[in-house]
C-alpha positions in Angstrom: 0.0 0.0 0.0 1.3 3.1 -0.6 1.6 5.6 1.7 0.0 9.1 2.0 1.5 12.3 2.1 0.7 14.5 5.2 1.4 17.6 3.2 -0.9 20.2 1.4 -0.3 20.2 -2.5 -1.1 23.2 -4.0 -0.7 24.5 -7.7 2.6 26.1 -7.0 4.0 23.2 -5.0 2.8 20.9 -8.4 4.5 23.9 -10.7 7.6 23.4 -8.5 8.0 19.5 -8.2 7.5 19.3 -12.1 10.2 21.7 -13.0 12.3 20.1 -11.2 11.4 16.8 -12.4 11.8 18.2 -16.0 15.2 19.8 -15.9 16.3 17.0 -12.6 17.7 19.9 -10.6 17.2 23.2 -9.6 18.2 25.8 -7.9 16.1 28.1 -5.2 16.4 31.3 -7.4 15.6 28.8 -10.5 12.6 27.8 -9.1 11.4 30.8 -8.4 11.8 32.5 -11.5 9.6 29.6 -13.3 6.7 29.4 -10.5 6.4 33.1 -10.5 7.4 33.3 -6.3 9.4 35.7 -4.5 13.0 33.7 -3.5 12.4 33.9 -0.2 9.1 32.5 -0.6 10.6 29.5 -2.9 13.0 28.9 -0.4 10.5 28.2 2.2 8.1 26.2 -0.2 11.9 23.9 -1.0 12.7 23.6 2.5 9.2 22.2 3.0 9.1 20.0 0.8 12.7 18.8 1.5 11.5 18.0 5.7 8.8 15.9 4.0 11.5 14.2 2.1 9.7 14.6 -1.2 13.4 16.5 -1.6 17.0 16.3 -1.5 19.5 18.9 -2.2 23.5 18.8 -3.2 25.7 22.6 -3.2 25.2 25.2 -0.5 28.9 24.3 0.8 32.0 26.2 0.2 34.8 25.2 -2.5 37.9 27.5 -1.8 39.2 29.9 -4.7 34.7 29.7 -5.9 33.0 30.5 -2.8 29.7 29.3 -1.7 27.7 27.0 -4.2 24.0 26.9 -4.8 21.7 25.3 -3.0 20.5 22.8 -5.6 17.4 20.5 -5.3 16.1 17.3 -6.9 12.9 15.1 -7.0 13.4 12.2 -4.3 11.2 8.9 -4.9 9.0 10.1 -2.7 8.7 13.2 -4.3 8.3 11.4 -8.0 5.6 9.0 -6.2 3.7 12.7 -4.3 3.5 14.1 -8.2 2.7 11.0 -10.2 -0.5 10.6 -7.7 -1.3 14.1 -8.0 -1.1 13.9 -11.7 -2.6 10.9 -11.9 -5.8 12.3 -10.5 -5.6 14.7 -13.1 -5.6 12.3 -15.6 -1.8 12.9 -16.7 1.4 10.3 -17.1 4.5 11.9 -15.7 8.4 10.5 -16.7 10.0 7.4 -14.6 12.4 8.7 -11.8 15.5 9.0 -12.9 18.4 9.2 -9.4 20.4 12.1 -9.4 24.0 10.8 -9.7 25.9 11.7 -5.9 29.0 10.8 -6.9 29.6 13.6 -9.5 27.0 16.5 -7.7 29.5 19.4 -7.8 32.4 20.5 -10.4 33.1 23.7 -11.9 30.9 22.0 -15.2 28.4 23.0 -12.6 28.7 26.8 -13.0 28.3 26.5 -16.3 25.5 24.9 -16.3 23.5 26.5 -13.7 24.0 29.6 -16.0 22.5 27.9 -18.6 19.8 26.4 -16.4 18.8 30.5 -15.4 18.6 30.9 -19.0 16.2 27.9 -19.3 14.2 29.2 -16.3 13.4 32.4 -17.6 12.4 31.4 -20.9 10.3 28.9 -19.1 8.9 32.2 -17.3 8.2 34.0 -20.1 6.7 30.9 -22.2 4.2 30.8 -20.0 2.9 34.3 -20.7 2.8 33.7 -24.1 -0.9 34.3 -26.2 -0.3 32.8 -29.6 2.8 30.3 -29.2 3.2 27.2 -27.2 6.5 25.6 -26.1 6.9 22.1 -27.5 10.2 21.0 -26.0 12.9 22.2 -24.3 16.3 20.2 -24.8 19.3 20.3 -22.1 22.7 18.9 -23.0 23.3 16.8 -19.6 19.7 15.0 -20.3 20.2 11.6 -21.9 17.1 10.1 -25.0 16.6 7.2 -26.7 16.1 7.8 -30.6 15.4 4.6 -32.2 17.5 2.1 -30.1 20.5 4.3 -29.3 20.6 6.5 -26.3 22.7 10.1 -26.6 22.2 13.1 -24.8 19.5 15.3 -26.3 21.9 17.6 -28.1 25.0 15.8 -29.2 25.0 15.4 -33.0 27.4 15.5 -35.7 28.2 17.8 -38.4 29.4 15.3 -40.7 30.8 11.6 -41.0 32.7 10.0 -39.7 31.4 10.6 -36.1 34.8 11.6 -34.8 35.6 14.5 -31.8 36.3 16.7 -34.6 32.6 16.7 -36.2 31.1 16.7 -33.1 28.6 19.4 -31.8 26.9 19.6 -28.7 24.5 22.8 -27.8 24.2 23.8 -24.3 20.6 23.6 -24.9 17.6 24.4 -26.9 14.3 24.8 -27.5 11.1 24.7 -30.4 8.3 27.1 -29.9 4.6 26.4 -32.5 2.8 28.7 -33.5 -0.8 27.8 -32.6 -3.0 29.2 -35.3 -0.7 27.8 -38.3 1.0 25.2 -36.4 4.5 26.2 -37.6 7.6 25.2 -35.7 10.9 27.0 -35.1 14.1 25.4 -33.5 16.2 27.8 -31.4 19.8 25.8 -30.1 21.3 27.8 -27.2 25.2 28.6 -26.2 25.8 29.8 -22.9 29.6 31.6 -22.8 30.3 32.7 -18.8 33.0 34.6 -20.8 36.2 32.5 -20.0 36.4 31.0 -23.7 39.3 32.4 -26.0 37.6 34.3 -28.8 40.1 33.7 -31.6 42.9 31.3 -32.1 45.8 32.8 -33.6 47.9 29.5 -33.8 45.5 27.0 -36.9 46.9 23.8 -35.9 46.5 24.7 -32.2 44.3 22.5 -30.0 42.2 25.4 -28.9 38.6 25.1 -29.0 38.0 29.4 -29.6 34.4 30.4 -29.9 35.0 31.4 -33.6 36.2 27.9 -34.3 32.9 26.7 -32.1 30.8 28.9 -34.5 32.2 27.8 -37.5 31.3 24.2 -36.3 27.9 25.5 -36.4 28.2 26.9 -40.0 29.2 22.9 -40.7 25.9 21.8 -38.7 23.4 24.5 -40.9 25.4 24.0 -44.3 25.0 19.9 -43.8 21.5 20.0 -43.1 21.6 17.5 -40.4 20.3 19.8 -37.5 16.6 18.9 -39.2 17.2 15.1 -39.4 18.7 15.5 -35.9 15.4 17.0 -34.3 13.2 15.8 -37.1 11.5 13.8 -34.0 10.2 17.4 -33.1 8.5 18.4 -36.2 9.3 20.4 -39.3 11.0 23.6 -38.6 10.1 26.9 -40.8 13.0 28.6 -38.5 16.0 28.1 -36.9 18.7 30.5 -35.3 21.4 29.9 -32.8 21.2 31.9 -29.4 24.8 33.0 -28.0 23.8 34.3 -24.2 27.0 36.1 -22.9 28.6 37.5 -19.5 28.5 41.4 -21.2 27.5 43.8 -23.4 31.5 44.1 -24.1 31.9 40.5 -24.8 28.9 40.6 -27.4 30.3 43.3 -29.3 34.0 41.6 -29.3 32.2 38.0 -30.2 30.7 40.0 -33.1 33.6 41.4 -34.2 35.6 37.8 -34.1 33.0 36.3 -36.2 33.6 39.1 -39.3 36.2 36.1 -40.6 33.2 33.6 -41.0 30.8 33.4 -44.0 28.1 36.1 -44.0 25.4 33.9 -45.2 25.2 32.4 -41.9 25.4 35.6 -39.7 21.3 36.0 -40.1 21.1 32.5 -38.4 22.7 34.1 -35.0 21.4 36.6 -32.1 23.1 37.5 -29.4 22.4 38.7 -25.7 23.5 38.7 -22.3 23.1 36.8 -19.7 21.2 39.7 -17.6 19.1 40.7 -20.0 17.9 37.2 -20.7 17.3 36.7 -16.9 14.8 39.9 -17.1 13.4 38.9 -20.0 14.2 36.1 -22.2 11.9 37.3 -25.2 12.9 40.7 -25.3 13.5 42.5 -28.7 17.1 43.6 -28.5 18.9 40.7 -29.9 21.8 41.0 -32.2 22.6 39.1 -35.2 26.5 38.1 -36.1 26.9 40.8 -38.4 29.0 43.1 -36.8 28.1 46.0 -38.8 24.4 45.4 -38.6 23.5 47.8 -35.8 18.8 46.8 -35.9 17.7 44.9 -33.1 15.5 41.6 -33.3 12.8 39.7 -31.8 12.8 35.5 -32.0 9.3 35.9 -31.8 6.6 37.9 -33.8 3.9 39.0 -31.7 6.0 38.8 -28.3 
């Protein structure tokens, strides 16, 4: 028999436990940003649920020459088994748990991608104020799917065969938005620089792994057409850009001004922002294309 739950579910608890379960960890600010709570509040509604053990958490310690980690949480089994019997009474299926692995919970991979996971939380935030489009999937590098009987992660691909290190390409993350009247799809792959990658590399045979050289990569991926086979399991996509979310306005303008060398066909395909702009407002309408010299601003979405 299973065992109740002595705790009150409400709307924003079930808002919380399934963005957790979506993206398998989150932090307190995270959280909050999605459910629409002060942090404060967030942390209180966590904490909760973490005394009733539907919750675990790794971070919140101190690493010397970093400072203090987040405070990161996770779905236990007894959360997973709390929000598949809410759901179920709503008539709704939710994933298998999936354990969050203990043995790796902290590395300075982390950092990078709890940036990218406050990128992800406030498009999630801003998705959800949306009139005319829906969000179909959202896609995270560290998530693992099975396409046909192979497993990968859900953005690895590569830009050409053999699959080798050198054609490989793996997005931080990514998402497709549909229109709802007309039904069209657009695919939006995400890079999240904390602004600690070389932006050039003046030496050709040179192991360096510069963001020009990780742009031109992505030149490959759109010139090969394989980034539509790769997500074909989505849907048919009427657009597609890459999103390059940066530490500073500064850094934008220098990425910009790296990627003159590459081919200008393939600068419309780009938009740039930073990271604190995205956080207030992931839709905004100041993103940048590639082209250094084009000075408009963009939207990724009409209508938004």
């Amino acid at each position: 028999m299973v065992k109740s739950f002595d705790l009150s579910v409400t709307a924003v608890t079930l808002a919380a436990l399934s963005a957790i379960l979506e993206f398998r960890y989150l932090s307190v600010l995270q959280v909050a940003t999605i459910v629409g709570l002060r942090p404060k509040t967030a942390s209180e509604l966590l904490l909760r649920l973490e005394r009733h053990k539907a919750l675990a958490h790794f971070g919140n310690t101190g690493i010397r020459g970093y400072g203090k980690t987040p405070k990161v949480y996770f779905l236990t089994k007894r959360g997973h088994r709390l929000l598949a019997q809410e759901y179920e009474a709503l008539g709704r299926v939710i994933t298998p748990f999936k354990p969050v692995n203990m043995t790796t919970r902290w590395s300075p991979l982390m950092y990078h991608r709890m940036e990218t996971l406050d990128v992800l939380a406030s498009l999630e935030r801003d998705c959800q104020a949306m009139q005319e489009y829906v969000r179909i999937a959202t896609l995270v590098e560290y998530r693992r799917e099975k396409i046909g009987r192979r497993w990968r992660t859900e953005t690895t691909d590569f830009v050409a065969d053999p699959a080798t290190a050198s054609n490989k390409i793996v997005p931080d993350a990514g998402f497709v938005i549909e229109h709802k009247d007309s039904g069209k799809r657009a695919l939006f792959l995400i890079e999240v620089d904390c602004g600690t990658t070389q932006l050039l590399s003046f030496q050709p045979d040179a192991d360096v792994n510069s963001f020009t050289n990780k742009l031109a990569q992505y030149d490959r991926y759109l010139a090969s057409g394989r980034v539509a086979q790769r997500y074909k399991h989505l849907g048919n996509f009427s657009g597609f850009h890459v999103l390059v979310v940066t530490s500073s306005e500064a850094r934008v303008a220098n990425m910009r001004k790296a990627a003159t060398a590459l081919p200008a066909d393939f600068h419309p395909y780009y938009r740039f922002s930073t990271i604190d702009t995205v956080r207030q407002k992931f839709l905004h309408d100041g993103w940048l294309s590639r082209d250094h010299a084009d000075h408009a601003t963009y939207k990724l979405i009409k209508g938004t």
